[in-house]
N, CA, C and O atoms as CSV, one atom per row, in Angstrom:
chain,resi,resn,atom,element,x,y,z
A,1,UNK,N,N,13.808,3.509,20.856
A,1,UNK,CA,C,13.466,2.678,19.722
A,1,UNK,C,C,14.765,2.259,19.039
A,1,UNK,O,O,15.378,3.231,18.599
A,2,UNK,N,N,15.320,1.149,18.842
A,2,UNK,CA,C,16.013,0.685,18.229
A,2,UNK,C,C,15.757,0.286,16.528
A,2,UNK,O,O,15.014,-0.556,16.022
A,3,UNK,N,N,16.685,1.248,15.924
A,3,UNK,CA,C,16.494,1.421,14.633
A,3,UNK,C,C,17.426,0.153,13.473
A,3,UNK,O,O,18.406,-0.367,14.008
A,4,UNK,N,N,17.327,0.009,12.994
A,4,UNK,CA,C,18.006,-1.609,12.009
A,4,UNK,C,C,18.796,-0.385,10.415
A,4,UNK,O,O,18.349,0.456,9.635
A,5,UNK,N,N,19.850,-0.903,10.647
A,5,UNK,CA,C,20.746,-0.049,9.891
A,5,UNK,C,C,20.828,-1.351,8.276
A,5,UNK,O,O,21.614,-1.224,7.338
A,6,UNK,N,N,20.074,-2.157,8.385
A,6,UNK,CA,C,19.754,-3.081,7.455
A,6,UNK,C,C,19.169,-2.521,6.064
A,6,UNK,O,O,18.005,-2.131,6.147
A,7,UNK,N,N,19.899,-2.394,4.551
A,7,UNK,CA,C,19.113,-2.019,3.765
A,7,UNK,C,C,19.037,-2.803,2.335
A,7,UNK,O,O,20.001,-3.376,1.827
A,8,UNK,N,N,18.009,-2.745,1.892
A,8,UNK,CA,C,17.493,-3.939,0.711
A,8,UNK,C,C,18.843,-3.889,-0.239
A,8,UNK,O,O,19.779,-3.090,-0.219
A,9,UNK,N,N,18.626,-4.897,-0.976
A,9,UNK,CA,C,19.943,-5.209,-1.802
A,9,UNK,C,C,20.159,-4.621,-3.137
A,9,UNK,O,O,21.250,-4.215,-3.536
A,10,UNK,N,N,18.838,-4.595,-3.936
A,10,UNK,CA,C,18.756,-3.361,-4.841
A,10,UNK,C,C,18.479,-1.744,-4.819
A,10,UNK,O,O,18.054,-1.023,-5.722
A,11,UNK,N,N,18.794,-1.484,-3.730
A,11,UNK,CA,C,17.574,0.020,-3.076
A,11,UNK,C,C,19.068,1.111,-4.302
A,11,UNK,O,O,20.274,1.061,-4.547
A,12,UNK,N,N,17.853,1.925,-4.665
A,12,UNK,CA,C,18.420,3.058,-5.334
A,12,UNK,C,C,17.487,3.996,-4.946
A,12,UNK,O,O,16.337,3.700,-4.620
A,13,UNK,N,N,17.953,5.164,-4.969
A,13,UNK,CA,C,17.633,6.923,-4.433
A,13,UNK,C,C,17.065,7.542,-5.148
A,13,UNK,O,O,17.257,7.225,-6.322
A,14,UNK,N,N,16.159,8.636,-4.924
A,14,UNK,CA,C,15.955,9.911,-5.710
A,14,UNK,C,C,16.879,10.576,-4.643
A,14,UNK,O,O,17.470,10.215,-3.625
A,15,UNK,N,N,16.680,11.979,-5.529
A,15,UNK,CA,C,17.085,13.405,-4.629
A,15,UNK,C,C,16.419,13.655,-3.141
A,15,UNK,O,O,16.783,13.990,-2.014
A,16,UNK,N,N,14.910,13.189,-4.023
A,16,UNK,CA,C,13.981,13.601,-2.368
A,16,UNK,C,C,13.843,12.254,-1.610
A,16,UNK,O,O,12.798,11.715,-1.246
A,17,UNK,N,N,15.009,11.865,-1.465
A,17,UNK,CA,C,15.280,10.870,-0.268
A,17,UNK,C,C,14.111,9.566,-0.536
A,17,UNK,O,O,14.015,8.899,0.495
A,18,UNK,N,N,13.239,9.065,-1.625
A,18,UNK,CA,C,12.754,7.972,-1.381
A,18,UNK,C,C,13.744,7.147,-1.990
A,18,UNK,O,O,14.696,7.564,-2.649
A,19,UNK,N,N,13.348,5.396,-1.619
A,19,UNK,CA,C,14.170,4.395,-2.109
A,19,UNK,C,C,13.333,3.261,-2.714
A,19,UNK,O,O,12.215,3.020,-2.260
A,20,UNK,N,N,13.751,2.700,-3.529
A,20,UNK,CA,C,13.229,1.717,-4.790
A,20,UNK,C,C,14.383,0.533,-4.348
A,20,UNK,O,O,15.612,0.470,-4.372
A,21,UNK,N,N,13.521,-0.162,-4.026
A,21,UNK,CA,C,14.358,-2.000,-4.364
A,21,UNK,C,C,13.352,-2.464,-5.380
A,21,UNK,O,O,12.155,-2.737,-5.294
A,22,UNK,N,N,14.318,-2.467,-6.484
A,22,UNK,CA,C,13.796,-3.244,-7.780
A,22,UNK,C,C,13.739,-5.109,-7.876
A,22,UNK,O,O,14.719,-5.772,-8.216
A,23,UNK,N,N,12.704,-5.570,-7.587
A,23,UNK,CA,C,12.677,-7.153,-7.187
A,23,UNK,C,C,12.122,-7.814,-8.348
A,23,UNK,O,O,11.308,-8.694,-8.068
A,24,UNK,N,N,12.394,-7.583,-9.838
A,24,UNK,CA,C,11.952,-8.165,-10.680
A,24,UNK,C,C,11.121,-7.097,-11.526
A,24,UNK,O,O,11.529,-6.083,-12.093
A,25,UNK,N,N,9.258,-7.864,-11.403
A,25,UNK,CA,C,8.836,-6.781,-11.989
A,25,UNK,C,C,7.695,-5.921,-10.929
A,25,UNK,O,O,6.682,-5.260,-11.154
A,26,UNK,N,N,8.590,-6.390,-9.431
A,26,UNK,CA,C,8.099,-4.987,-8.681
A,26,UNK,C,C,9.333,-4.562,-8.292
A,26,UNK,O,O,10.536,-4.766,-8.454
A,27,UNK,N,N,8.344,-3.717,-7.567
A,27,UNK,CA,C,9.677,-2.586,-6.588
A,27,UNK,C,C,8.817,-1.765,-5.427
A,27,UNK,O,O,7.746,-1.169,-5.542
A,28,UNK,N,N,9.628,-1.938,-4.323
A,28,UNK,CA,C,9.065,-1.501,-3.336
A,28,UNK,C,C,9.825,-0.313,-2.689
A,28,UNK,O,O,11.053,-0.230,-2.658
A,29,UNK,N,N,8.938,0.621,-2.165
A,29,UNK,CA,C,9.258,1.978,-1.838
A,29,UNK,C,C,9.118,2.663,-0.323
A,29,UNK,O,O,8.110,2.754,0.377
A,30,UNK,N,N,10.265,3.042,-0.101
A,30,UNK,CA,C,9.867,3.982,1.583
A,30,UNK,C,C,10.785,4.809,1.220
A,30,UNK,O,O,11.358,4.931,0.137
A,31,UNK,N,N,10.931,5.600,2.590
A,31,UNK,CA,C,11.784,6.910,2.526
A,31,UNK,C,C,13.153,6.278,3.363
A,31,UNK,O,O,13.162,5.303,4.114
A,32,UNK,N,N,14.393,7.237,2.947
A,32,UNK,CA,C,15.414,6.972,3.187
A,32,UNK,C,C,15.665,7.207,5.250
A,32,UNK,O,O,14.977,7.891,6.008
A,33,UNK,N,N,16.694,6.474,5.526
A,33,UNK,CA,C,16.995,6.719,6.983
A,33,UNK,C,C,18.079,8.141,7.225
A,33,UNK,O,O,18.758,8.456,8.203
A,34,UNK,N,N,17.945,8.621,6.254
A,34,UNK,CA,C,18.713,10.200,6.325
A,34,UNK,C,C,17.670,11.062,6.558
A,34,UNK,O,O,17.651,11.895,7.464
A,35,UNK,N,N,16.630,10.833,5.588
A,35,UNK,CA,C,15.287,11.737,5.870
A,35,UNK,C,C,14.743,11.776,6.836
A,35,UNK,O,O,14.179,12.855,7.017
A,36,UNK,N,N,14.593,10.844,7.844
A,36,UNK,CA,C,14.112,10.072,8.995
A,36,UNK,C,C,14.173,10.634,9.961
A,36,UNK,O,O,13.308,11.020,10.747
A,37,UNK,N,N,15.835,10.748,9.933
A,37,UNK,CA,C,16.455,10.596,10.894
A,37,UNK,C,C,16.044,12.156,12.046
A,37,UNK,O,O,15.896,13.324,11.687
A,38,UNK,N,N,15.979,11.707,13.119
A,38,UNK,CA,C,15.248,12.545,14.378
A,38,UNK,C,C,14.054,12.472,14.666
A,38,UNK,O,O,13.533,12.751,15.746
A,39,UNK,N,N,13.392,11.959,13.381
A,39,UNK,CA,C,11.962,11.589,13.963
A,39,UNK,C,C,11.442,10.614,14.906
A,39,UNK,O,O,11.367,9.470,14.458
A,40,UNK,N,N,11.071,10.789,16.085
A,40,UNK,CA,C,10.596,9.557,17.294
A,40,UNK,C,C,9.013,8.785,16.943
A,40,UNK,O,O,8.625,7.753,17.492
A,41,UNK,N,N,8.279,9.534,15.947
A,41,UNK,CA,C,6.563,9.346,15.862
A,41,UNK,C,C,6.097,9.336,14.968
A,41,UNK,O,O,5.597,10.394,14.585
A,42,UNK,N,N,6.020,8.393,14.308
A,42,UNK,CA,C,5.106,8.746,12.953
A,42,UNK,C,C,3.366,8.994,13.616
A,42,UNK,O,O,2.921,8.168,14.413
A,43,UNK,N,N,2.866,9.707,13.353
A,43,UNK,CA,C,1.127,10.081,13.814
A,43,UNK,C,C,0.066,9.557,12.937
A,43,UNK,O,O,-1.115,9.398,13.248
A,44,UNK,N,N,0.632,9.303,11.790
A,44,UNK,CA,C,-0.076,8.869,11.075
A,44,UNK,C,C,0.575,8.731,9.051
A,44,UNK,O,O,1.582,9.330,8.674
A,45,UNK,N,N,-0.107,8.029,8.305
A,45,UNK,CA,C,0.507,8.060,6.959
A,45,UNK,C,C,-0.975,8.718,6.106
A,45,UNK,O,O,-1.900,8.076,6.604
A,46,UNK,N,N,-1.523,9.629,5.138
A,46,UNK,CA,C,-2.336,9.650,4.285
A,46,UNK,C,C,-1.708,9.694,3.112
A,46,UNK,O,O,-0.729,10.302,2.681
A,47,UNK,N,N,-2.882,8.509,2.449
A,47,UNK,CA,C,-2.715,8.468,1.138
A,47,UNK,C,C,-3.386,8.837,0.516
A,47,UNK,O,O,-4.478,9.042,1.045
A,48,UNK,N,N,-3.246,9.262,-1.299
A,48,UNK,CA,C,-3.242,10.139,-2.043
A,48,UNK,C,C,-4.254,9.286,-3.025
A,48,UNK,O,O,-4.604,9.822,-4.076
A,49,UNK,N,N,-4.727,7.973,-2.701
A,49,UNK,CA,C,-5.293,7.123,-3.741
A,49,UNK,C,C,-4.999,6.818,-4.988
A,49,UNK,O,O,-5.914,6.517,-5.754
A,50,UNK,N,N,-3.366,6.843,-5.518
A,50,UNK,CA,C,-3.394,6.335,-6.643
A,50,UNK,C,C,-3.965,5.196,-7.544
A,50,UNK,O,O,-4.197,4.064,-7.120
A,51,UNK,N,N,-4.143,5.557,-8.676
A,51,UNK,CA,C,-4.949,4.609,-9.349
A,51,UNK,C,C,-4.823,4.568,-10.838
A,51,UNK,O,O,-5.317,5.502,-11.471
A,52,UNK,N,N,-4.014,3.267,-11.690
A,52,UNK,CA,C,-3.564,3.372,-13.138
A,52,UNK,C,C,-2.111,3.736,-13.074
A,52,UNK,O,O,-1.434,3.619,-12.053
A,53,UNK,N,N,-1.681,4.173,-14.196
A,53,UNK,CA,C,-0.651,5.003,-14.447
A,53,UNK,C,C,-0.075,5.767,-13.530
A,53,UNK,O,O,-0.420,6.945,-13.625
A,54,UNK,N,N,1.049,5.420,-12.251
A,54,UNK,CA,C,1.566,7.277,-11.794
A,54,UNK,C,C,2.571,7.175,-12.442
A,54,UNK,O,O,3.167,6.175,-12.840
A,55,UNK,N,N,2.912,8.970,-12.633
A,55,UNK,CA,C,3.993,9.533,-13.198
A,55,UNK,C,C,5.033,9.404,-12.442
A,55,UNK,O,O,4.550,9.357,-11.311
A,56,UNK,N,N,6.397,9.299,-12.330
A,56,UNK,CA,C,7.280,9.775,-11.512
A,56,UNK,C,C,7.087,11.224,-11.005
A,56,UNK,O,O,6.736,12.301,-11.487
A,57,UNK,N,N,7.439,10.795,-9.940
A,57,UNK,CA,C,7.173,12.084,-9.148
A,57,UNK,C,C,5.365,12.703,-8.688
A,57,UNK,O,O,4.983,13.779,-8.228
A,58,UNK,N,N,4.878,11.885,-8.942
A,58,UNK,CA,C,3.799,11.960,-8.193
A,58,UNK,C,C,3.699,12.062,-6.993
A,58,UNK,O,O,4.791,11.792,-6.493
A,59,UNK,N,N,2.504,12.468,-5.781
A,59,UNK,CA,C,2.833,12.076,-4.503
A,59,UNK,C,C,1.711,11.105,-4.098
A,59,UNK,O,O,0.501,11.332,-4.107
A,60,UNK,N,N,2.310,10.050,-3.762
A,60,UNK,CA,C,1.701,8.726,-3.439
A,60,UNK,C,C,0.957,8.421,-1.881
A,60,UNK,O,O,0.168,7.531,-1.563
A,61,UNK,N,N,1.440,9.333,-1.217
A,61,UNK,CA,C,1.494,9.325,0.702
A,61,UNK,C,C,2.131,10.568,1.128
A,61,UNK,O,O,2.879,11.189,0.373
A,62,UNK,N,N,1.868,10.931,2.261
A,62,UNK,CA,C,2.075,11.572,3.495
A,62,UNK,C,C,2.458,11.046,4.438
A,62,UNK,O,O,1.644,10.258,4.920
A,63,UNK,N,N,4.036,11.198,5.301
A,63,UNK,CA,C,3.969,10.362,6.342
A,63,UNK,C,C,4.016,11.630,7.223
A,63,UNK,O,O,4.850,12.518,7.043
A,64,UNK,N,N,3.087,11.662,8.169
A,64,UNK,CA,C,2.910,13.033,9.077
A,64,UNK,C,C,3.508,12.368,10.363
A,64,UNK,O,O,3.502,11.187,10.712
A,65,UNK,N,N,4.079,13.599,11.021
A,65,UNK,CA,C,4.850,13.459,12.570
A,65,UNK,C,C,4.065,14.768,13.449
A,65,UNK,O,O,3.106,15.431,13.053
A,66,UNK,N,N,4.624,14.866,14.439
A,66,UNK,CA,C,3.857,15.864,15.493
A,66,UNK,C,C,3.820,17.068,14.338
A,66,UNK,O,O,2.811,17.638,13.923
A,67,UNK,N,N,5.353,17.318,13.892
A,67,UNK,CA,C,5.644,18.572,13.293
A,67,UNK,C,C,6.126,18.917,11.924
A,67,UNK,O,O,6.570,19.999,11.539
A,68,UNK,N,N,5.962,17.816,11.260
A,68,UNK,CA,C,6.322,17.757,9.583
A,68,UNK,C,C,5.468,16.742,8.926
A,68,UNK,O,O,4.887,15.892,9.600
A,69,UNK,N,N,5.387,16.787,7.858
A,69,UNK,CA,C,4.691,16.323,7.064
A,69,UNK,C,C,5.408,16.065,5.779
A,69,UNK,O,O,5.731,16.985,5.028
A,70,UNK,N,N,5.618,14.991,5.568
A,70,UNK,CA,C,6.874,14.150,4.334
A,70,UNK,C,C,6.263,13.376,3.443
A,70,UNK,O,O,5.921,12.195,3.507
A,71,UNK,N,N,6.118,14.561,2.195
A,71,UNK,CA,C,5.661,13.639,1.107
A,71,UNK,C,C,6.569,12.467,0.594
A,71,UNK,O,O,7.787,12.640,0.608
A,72,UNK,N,N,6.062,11.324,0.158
A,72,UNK,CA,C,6.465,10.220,-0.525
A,72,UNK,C,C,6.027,9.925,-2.193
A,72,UNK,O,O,5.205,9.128,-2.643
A,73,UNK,N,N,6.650,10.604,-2.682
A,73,UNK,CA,C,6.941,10.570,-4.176
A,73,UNK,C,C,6.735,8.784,-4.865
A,73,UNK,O,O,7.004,7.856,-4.101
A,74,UNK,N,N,6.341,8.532,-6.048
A,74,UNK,CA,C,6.802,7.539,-6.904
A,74,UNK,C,C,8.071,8.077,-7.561
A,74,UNK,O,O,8.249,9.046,-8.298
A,75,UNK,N,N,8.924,7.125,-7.054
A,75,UNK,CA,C,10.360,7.378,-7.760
A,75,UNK,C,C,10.866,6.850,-9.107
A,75,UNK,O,O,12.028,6.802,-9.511
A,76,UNK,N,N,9.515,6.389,-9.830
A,76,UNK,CA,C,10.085,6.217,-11.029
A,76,UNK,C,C,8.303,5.984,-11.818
A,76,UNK,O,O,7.332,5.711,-11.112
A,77,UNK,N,N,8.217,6.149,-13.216
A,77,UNK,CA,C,6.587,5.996,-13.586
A,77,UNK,C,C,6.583,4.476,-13.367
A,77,UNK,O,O,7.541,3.703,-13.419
A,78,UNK,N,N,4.905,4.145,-13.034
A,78,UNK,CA,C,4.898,2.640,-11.997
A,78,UNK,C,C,3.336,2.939,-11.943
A,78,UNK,O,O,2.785,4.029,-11.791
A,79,UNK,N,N,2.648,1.401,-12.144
A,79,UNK,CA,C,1.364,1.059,-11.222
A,79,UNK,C,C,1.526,0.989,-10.190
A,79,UNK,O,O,2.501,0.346,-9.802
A,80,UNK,N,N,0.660,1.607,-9.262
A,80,UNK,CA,C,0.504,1.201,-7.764
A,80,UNK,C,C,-0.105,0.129,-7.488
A,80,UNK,O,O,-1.202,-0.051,-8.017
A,81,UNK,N,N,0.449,-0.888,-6.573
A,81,UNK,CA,C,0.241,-2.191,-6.326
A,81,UNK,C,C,-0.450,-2.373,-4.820
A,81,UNK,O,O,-1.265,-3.212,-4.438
A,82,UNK,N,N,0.095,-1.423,-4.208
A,82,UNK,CA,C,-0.642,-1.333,-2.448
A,82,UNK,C,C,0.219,-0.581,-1.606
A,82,UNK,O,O,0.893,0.372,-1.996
A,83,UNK,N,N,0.178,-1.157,-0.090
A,83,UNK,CA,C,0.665,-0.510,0.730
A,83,UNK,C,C,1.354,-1.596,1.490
A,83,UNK,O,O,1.222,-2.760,1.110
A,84,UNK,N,N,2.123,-1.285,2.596
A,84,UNK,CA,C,2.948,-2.260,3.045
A,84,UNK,C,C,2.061,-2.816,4.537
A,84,UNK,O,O,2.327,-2.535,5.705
A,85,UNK,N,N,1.125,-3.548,4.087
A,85,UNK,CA,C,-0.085,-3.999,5.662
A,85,UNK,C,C,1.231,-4.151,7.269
A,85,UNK,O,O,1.322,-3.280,8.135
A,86,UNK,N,N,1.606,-4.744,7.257
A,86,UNK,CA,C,2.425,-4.311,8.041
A,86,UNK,C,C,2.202,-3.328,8.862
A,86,UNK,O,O,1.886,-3.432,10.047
A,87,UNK,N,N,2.432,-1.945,7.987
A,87,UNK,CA,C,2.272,-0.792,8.975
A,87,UNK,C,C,0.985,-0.598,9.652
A,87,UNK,O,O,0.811,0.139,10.623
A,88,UNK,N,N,0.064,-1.339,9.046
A,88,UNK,CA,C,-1.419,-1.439,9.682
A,88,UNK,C,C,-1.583,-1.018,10.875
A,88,UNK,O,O,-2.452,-0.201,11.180
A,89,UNK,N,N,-0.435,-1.740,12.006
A,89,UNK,CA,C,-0.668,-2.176,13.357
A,89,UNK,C,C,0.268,-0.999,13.883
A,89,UNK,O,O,0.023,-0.422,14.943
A,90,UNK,N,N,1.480,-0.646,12.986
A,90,UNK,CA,C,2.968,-0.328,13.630
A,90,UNK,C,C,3.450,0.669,12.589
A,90,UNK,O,O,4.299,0.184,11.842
A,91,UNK,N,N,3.093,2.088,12.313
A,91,UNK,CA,C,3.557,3.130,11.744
A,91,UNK,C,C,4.783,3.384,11.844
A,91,UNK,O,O,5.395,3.909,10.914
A,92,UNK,N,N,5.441,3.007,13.169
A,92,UNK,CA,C,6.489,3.537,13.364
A,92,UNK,C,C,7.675,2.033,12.626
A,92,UNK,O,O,8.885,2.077,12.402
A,93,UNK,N,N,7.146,1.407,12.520
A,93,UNK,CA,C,8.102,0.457,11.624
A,93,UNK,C,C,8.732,1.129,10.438
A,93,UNK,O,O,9.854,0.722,10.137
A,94,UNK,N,N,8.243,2.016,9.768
A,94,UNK,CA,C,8.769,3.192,8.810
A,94,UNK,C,C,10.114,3.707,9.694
A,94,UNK,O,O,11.130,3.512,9.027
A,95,UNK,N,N,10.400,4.307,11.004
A,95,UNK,CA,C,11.190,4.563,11.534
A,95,UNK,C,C,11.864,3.322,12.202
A,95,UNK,O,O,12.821,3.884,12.736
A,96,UNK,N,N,11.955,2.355,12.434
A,96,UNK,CA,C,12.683,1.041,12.987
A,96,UNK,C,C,13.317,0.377,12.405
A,96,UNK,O,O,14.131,-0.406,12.895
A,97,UNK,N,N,13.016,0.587,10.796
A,97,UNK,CA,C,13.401,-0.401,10.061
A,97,UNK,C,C,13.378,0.285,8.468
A,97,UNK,O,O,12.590,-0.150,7.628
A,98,UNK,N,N,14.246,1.299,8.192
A,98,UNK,CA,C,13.527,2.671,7.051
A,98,UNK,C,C,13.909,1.893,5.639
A,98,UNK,O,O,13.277,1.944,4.584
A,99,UNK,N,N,14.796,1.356,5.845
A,99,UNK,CA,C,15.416,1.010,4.203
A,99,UNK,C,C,15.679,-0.411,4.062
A,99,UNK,O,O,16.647,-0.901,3.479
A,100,UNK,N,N,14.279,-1.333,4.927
A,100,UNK,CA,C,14.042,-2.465,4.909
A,100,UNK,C,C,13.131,-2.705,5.253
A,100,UNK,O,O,12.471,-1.750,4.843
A,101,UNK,N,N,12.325,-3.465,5.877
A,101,UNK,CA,C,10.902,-3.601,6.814
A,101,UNK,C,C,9.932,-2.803,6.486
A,101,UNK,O,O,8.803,-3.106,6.099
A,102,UNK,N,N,10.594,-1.323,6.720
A,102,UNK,CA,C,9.587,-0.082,6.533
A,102,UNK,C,C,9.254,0.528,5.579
A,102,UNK,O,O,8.818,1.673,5.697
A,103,UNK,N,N,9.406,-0.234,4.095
A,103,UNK,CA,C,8.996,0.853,3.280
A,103,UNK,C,C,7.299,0.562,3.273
A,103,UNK,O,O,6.660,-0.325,3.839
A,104,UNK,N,N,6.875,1.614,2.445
A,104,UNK,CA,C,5.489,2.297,2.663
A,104,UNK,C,C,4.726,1.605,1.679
A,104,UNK,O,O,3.684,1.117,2.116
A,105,UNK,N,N,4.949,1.439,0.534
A,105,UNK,CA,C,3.886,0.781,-0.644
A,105,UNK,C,C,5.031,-0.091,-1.479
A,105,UNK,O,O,6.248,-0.119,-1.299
A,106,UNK,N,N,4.188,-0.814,-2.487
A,106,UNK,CA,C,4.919,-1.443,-4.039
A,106,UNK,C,C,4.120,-0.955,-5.142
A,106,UNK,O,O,2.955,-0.558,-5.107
A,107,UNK,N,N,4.802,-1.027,-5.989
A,107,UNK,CA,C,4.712,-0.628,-7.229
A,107,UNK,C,C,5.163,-1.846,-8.680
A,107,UNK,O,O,5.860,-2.860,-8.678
A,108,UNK,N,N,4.530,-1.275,-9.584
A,108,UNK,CA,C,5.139,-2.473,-10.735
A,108,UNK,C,C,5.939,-0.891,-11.719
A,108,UNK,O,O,5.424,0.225,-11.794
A,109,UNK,N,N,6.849,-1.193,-12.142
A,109,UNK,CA,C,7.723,0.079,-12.954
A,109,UNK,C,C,7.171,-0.221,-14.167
A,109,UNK,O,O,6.902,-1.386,-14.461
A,110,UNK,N,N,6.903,1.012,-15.160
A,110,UNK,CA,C,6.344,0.743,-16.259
A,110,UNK,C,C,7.527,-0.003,-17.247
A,110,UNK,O,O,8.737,0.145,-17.079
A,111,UNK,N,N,7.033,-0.657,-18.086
A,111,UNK,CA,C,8.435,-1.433,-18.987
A,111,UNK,C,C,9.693,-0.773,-19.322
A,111,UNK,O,O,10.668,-1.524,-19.298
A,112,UNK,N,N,9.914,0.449,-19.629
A,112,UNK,CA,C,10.737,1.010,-20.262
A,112,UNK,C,C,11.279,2.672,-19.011
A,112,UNK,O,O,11.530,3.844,-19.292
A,113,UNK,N,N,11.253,2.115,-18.036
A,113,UNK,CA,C,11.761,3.350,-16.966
A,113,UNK,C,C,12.990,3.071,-17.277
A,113,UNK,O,O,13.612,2.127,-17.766
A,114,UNK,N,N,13.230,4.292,-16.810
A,114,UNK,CA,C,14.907,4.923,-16.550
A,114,UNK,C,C,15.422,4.913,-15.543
A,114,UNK,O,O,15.140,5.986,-15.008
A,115,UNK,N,N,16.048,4.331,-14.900
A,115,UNK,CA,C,16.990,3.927,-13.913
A,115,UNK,C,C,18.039,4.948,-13.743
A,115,UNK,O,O,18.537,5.071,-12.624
A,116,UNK,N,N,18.390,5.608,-14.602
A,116,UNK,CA,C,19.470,6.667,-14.799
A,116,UNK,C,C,18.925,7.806,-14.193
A,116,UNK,O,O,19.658,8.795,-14.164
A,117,UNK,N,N,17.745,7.899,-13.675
A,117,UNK,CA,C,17.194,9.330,-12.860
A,117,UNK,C,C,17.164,8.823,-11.456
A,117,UNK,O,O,16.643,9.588,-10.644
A,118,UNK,N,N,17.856,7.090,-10.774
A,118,UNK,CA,C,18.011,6.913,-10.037
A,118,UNK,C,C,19.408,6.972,-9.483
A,118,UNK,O,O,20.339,7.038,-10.286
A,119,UNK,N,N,19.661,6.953,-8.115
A,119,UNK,CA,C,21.314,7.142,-7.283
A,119,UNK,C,C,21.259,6.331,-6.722
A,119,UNK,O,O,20.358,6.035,-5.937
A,120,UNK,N,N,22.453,5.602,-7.035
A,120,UNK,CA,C,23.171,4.087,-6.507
A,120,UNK,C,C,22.835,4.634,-4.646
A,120,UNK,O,O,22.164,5.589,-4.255
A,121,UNK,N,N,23.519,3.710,-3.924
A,121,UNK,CA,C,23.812,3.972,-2.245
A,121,UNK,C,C,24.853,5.118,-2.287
A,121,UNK,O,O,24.845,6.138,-1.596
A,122,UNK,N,N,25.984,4.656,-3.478
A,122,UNK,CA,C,27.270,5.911,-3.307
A,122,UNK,C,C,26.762,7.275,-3.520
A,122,UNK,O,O,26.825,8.245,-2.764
A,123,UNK,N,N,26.148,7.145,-4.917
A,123,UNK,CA,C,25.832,8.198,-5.165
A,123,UNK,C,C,24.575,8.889,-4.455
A,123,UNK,O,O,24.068,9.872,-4.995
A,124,UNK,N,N,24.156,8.477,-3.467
A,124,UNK,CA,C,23.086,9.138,-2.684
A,124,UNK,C,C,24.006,9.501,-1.319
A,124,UNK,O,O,23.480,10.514,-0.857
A,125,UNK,N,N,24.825,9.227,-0.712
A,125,UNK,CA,C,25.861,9.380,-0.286
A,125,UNK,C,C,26.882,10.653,-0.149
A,125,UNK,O,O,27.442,11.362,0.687
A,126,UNK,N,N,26.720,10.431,-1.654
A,126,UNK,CA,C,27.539,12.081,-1.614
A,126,UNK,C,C,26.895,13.105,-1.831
A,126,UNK,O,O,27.421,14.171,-1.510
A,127,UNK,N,N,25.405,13.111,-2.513
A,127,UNK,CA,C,24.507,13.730,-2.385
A,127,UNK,C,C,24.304,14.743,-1.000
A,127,UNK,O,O,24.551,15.938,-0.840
A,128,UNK,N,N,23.639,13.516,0.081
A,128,UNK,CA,C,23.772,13.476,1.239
A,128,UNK,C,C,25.062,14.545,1.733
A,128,UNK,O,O,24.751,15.570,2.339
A,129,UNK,N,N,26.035,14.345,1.538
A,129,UNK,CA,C,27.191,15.002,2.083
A,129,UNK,C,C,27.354,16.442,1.867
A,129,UNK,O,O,27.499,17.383,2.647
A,130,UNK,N,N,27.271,16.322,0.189
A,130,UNK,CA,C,27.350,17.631,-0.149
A,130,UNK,C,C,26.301,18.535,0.392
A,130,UNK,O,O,26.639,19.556,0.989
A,131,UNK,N,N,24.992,18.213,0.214
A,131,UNK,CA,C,23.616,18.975,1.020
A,131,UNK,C,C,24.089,19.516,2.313
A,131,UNK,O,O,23.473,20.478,2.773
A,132,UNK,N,N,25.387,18.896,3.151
A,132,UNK,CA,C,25.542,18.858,4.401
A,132,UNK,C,C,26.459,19.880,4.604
A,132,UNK,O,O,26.389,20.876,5.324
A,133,UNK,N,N,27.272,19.508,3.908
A,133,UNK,CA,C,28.188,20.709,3.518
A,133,UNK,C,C,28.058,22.242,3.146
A,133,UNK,O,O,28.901,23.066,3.499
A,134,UNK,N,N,26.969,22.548,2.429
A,134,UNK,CA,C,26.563,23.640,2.109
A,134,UNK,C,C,25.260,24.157,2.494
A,134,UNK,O,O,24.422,24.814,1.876
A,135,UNK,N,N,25.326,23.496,4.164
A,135,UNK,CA,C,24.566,24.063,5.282
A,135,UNK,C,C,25.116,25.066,6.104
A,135,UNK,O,O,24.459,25.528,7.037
């Protein structure tokens, strides 16, 4: 499977590896290609039915593989807007395309979120590193 190292132009981080491209007054969400990475199969995605108000840090989805199971957080408080139809046909587009093509749902951010509980690319980066480091 050839994977696309392509990633949205606003995308910012949590800790637990999801990503937010802020496009106005949405923003759309998948998991990072660090988190991803080794997985060959997505088996399936369940969702959690949000509905109204989620909190940050809610869990919005499940993306299940043969052997893990990866919650997908709202990375910031946000209406849920849908899912990305797309994956309808092609689950594994989450893995082909992680921090473009593939994210999982959109969201609208509530007026007054904090951006400051989000990590630039750098700063998810060194995140990333350090985690690696003190393996």
């Amino acid at each position: 499977m050839k994977i696309s190292t392509i990633s949205r132009p606003r995308i910012n981080f949590t800790d637990n590896h999801e990503w937010i491209d802020l496009n106005g007054s949405v923003g759309f969400v998948g998991v990072s290609a660090h988190r991803l990475k080794g997985i060959k199969n997505i088996v399936n995605i369940i969702w959690h039915n949000p509905k109204g108000i989620i909190e940050k840090g809610a869990i919005i989805a499940e993306i299940h593989t043969a052997d893990q199971i990866i919650p997908v957080h709202a990375p910031v408080g946000c209406k849920y807007l849908g899912r990305n139809q797309k994956l309808s046909g092609n689950l594994n587009l989450v893995l082909e395309s992680p921090q473009d093509n593939g994210w999982i749902f959109f969201v609208t951010p509530l007026k007054f979120y904090n951006q400051e509980s989000l990590l630039s690319p750098e700063n998810y980066q060194k995140l990333i590193r350090s985690k690696v480091a003190n393996q």
